[in-house]
C-alpha positions as CSV (number, residue, x, y, z in Angstrom):
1,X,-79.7,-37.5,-55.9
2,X,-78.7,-40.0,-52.9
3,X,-77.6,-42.6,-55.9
4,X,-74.8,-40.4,-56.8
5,X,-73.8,-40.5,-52.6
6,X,-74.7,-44.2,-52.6
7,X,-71.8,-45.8,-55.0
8,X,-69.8,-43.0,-53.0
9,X,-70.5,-44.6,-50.2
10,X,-70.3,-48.1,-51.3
11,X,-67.8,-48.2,-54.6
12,X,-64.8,-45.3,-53.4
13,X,-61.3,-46.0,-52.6
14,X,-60.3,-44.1,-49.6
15,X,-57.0,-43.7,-51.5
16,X,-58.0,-42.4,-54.5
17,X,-59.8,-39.8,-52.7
18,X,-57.3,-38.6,-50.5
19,X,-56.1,-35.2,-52.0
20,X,-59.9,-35.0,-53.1
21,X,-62.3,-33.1,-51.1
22,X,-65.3,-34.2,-53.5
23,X,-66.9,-33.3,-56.5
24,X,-69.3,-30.3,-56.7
25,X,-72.1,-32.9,-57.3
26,X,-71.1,-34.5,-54.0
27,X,-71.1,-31.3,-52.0
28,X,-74.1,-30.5,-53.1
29,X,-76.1,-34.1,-52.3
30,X,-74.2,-33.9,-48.6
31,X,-75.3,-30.5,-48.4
32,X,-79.3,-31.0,-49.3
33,X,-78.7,-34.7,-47.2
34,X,-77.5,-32.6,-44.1
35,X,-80.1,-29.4,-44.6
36,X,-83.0,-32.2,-44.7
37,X,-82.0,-33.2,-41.3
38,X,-82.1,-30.1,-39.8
39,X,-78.9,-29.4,-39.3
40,X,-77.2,-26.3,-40.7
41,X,-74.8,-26.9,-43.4
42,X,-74.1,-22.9,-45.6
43,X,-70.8,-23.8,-47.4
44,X,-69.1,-27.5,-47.8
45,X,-65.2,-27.6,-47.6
46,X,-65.1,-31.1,-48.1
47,X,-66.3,-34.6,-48.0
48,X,-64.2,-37.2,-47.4
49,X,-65.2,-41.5,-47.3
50,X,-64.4,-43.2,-44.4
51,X,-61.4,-46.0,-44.9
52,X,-63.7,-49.3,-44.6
53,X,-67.0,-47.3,-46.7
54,X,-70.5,-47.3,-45.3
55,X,-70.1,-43.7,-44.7
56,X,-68.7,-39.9,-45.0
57,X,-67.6,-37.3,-43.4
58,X,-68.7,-34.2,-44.3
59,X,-66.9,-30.4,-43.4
60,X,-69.2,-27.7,-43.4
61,X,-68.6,-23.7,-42.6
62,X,-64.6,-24.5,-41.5
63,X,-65.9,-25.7,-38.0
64,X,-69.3,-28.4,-38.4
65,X,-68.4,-31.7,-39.0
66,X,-71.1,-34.6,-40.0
67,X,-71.6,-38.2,-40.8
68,X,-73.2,-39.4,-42.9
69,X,-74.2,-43.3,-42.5
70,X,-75.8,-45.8,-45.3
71,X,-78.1,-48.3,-42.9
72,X,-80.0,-50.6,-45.3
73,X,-80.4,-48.0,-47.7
74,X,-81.3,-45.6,-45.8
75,X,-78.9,-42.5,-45.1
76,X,-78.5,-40.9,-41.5
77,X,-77.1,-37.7,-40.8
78,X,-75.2,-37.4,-37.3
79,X,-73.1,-34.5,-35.7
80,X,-69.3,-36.3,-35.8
81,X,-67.3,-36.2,-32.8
């Protein structure tokens, strides 16, 4: 599952993204990764990468927002700002 998130994460071109709001596959890992957290997450809208990688933001129920960060491998979930 978080392999799939991982070459997101690492591999995507901000640019080729743009119009994109993610696969299904995507929305699916982001959602389970943000669940697992605690954090409620009922209906994804959207995940977009960040311009310089290492992480994504992810929409959830038109008004959450998340982040979710690759350190060493290990992914963290925070509420975005």
């Amino acid at each position: 599952m978080n392999k799939t998130l991982l070459l997101l994460l690492a591999f995507a071109c901000p640019a080729a993204f743009a119009a994109d709001t993610g696969t299904d596959t995507i929305k699916a890992q982001s959602q389970a990764m943000i669940r697992q957290a605690g954090h409620i997450c009922d209906t994804v809208q959207g995940v977009y990468p960040a311009a310089f990688g290492g992480s994504v933001t992810v929409v959830c129920d038109d008004d959450r927002r998340y982040v979710i960060k690759n350190k060493s491998g290990n992914f963290v979930v925070e509420k975005a700002e």
